[in-house]
C-alpha positions as MATLAB code, in Angstrom:
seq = 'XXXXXXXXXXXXXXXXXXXXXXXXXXXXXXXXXXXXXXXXXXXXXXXXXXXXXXXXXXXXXXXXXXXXXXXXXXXXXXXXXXXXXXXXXXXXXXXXXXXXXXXXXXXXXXXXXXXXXXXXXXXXXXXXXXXXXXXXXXXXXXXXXXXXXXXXXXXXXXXXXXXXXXXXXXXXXXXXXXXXXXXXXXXXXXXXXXXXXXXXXXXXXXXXXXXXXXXXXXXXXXXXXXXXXXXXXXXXXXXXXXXXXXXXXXXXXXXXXXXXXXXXXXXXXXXXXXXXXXXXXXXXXXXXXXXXXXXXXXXXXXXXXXXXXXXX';
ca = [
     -10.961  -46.422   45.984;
      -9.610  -47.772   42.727;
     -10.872  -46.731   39.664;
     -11.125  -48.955   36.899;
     -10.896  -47.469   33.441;
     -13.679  -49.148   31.237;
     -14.993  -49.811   27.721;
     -18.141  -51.879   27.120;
     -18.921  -53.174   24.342;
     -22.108  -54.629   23.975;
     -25.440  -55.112   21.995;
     -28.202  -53.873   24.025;
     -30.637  -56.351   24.946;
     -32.409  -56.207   27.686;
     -29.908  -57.538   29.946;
     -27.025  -55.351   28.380;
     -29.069  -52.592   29.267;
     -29.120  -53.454   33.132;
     -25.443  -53.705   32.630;
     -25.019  -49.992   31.147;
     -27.278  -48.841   34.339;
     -24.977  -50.707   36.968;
     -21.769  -49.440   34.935;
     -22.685  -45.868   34.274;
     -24.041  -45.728   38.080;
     -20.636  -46.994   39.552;
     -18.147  -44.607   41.346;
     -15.551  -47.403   40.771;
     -15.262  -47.118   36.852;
     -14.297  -44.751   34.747;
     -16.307  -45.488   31.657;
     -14.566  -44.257   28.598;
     -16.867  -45.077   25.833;
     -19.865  -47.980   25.239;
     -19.030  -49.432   21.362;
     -22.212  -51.027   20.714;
     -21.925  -54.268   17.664;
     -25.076  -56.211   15.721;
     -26.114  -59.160   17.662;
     -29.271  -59.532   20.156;
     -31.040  -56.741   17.073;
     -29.577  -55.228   14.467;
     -26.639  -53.234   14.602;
     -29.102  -49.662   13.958;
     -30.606  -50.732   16.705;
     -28.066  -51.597   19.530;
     -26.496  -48.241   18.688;
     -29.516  -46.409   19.628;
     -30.534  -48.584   22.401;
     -26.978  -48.052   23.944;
     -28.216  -43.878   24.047;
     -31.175  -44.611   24.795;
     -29.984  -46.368   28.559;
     -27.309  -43.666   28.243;
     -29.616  -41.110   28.548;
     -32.149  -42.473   31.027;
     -28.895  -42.697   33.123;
     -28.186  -38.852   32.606;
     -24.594  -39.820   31.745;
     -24.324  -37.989   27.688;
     -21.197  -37.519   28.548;
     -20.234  -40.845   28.003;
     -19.574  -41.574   24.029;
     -21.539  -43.946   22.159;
     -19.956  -45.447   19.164;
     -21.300  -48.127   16.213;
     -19.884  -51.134   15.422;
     -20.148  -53.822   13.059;
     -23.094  -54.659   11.552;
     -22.268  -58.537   11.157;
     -19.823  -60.964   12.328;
     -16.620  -61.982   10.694;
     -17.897  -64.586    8.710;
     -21.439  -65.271    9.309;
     -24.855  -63.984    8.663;
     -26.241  -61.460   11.167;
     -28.108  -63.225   14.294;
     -30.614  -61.956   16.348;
     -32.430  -62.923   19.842;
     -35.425  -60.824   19.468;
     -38.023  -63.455   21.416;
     -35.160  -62.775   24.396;
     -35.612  -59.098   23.614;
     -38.603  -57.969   22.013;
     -38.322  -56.889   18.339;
     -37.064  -53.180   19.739;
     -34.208  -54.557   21.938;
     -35.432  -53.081   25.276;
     -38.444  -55.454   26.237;
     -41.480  -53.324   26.543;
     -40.214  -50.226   26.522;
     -40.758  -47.699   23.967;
     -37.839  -46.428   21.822;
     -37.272  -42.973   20.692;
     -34.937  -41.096   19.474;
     -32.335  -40.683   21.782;
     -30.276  -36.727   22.243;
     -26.333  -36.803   23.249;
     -23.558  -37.014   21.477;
     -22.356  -40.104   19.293;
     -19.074  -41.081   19.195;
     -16.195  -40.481   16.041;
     -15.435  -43.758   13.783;
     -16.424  -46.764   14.240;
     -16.059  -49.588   17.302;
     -13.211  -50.719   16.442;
     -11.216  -47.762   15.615;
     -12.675  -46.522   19.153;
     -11.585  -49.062   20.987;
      -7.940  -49.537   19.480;
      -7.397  -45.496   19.874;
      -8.587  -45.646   23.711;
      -6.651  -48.400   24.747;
      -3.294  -47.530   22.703;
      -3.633  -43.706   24.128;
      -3.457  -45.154   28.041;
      -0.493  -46.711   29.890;
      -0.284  -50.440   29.290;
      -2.834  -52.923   31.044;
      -5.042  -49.912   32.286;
      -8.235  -50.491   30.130;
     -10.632  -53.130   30.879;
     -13.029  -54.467   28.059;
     -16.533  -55.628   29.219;
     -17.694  -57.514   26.031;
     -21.116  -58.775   26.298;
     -22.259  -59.266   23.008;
     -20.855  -60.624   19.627;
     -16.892  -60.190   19.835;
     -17.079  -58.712   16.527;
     -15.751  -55.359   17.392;
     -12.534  -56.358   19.688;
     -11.772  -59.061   16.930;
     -11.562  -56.069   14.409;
      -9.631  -54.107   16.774;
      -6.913  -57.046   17.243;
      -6.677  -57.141   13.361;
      -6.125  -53.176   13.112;
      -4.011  -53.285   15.668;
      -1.713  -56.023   16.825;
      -0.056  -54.691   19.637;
      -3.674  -54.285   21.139;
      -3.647  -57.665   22.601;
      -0.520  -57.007   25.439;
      -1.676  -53.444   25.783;
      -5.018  -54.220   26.967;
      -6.305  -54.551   30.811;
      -8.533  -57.515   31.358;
     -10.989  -58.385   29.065;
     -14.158  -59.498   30.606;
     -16.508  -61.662   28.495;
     -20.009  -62.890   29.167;
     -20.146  -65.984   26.489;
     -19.890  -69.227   26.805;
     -21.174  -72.485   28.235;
     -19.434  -75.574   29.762;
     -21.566  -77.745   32.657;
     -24.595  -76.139   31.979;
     -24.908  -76.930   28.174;
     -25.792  -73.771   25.684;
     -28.813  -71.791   25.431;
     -28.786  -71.344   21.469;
     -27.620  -74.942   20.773;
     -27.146  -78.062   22.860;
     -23.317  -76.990   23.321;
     -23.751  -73.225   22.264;
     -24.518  -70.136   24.048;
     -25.956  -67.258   21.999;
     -23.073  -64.941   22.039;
     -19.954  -66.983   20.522;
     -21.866  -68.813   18.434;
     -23.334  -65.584   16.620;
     -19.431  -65.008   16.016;
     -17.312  -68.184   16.732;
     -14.482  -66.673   14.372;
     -14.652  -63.581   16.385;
     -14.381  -65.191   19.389;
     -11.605  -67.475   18.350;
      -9.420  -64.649   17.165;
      -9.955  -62.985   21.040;
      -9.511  -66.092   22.970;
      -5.882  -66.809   20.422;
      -4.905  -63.139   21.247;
      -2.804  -63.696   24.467;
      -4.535  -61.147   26.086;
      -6.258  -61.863   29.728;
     -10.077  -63.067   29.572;
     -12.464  -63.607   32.528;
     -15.059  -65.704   31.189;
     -18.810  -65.178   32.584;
     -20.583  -67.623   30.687;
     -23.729  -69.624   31.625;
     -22.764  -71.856   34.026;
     -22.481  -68.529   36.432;
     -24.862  -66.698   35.119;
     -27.445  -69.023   35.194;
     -26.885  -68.874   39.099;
     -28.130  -65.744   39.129;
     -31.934  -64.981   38.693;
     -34.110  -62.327   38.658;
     -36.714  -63.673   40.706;
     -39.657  -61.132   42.369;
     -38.031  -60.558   45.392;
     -34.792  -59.342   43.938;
     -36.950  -57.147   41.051;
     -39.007  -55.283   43.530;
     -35.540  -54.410   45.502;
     -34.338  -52.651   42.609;
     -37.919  -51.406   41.443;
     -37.763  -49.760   44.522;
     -34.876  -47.586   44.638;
     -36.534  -44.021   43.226;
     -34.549  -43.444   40.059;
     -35.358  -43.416   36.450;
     -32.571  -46.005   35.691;
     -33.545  -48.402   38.915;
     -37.149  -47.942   37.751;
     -36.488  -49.043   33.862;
     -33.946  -51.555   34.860;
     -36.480  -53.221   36.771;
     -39.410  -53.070   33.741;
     -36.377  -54.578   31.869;
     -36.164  -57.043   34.181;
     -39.729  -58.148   34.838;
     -39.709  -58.341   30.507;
     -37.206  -61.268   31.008;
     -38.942  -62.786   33.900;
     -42.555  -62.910   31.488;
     -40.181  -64.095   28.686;
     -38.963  -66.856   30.906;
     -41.668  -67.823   31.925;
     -43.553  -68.575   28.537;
     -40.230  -69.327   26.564;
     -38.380  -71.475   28.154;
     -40.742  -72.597   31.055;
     -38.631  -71.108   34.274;
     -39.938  -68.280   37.004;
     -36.735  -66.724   37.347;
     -34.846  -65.162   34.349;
     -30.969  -65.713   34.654;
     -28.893  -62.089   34.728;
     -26.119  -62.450   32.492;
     -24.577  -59.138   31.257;
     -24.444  -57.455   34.444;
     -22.161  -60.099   35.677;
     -19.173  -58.442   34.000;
     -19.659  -55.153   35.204;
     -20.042  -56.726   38.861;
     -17.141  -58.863   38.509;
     -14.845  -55.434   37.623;
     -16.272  -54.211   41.015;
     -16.353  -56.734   42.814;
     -14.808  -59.999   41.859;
     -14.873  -62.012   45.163;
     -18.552  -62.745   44.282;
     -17.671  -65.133   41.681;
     -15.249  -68.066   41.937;
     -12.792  -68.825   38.952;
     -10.427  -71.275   37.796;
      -7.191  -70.355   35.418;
      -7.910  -72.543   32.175;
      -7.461  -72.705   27.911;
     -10.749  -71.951   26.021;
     -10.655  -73.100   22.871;
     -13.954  -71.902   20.412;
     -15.164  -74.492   17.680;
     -15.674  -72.585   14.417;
     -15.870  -75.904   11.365;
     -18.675  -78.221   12.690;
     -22.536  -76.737   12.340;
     -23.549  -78.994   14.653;
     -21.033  -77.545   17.421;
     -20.671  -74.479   16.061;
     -19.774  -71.964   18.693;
     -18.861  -74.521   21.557;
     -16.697  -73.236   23.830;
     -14.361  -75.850   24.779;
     -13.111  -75.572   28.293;
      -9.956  -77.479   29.326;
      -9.117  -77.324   33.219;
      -5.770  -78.987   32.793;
      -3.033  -76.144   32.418;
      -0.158  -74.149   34.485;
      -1.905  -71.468   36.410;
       1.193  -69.530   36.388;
       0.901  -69.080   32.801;
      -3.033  -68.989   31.909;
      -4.692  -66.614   30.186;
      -7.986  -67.628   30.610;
     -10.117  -67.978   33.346;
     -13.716  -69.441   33.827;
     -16.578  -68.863   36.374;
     -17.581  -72.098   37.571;
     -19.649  -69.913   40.684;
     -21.651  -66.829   40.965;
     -22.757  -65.337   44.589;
     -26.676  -64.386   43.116;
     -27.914  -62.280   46.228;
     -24.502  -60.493   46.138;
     -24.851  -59.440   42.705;
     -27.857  -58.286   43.218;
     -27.437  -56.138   46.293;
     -24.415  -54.270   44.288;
     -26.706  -53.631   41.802;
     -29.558  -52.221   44.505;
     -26.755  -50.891   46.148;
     -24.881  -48.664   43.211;
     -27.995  -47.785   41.660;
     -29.242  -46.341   45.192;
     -26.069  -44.568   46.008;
     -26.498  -43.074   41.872;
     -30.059  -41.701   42.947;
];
């Protein structure tokens, strides 16, 4: 088995935090650190959210380090009807043990990249792209020395879920996500028009509800937050799973279909701000970019069932 080495960054949201249980629960990654950024809740917040999952999961070992407490350019955003006002849906915060990582996100992420042989750590970013932004600017070899760099942001077909054209994550930090997508570095793009093809329905809740682990069991009270929030938000029954989708895609990317492309981020207009435009039109041979146009729902879902049940 190949390992993958592994830094997510992330601000955890309810859906980041099913994403920490699959990653911390999987054999195939070798998670160096989680550098957690201001975005679904405040930036105090995310950080102890991240240890909080972190320590449901039994994996202290793992380093948890803060990031930036607003985006490049912008005011701080926040998704807290996604959420709840905590972060983590229903479930009650407290004041996590374990250790907490040295420096800042950024620092973090530039020293555990730059410290490994070239290409051999991945990035999961699934909030904000605050942190890696700041890295690139510290550091501007980080770009070619990076593995790939898996985003969930984004929205093309499916339209945005923040804006007509916007999904929530670039357009909290188009700049941010400009400066990533301009880096030359490889990006696997999960944004919504995969993620929305895979929902959290009942059927695919109780499956994970019933593996008998702490992290299955709070993953699943996550989950069933999102489905309620669904439901009287947006008017659905099942809650799309986006964060996770990184995470599976590093283990197993045959469940999603992509297609090589330039991604271009709109940072002047308000009325666009955020859009992520997608053009289809380039050399494969020389893309950087790629974008999930498909998503195999059941599939993710049984990894998840699957890793979290071999974890118990």
């Amino acid at each position: 088995m190949t390992v993958q080495s592994l830094i997510i960054d992330c601000d955890p949201g309810v859906d980041d935090a099913v994403a920490l249980f699959l990653a911390f629960a999987a054999p195939e990654l070798e998670l160096l650190a989680v550098t957690t950024v201001g975005g679904n809740v405040p930036a105090h917040l995310t950080q102890r959210n991240a240890r909080i999952i972190r320590q449901i999961a039994g994996r202290e070992d793992v380093p948890v380090h803060r990031g930036a407490e607003r985006p490049l350019k912008r005011p701080p955003a926040g998704a807290g009807a996604f959420h709840g006002a905590e972060g983590l849906g229903d479930l009650e915060p407290f004041e996590p043990a374990g250790i907490i990582g040295d420096g800042p996100s950024a620092n973090a992420i530039v020293d555990l990249v730059m410290s490994r042989p070239q290409g051999s750590v991945a990035v999961a970013v699934i909030g904000p792209m605050t942190n890696l932004a700041l890295a690139m600017r510290r550091e501007r070899r980080l770009a070619e020395w990076l593995g790939p760099v898996v985003v969930m942001g984004g929205a093309r077909a499916e339209g945005g879920n923040i804006t007509a054209s916007a999904e929530f994550n670039i357009w909290a930090d188009p700049e941010a996500a400009a400066v990533v997508f301009g880096s030359g570095c490889q990006v696997i793009v999960l944004g919504l028009d995969a993620t929305h093809q895979v929902r959290a329905d009942e059927d695919r809740i109780a499956a994970i509800e019933a593996v008998d682990s702490e992290a299955a069991r709070t993953a699943a009270a996550l989950l069933r937050f999102s489905q309620r929030v669904e439901r009287e938000v947006v008017g659905g029954e099942a809650s799309p799973l986006h964060d996770p989708c990184t995470i599976a895609w590093l283990m197993r990317p045959d469940l999603f279909q992509t297609r090589p492309c330039r991604i271009e981020v709109e940072t002047n207009s308000d009325l666009t701000r955020g859009h992520t435009a997608v053009e289809f039109r380039v050399d494969p041979a020389t893309a950087r970019h790629h974008w999930a146009v498909a998503a195999d729902g059941q599939g993710v879902f049984d990894l998840i069932v699957e890793t979290l049940r071999n974890a118990a």
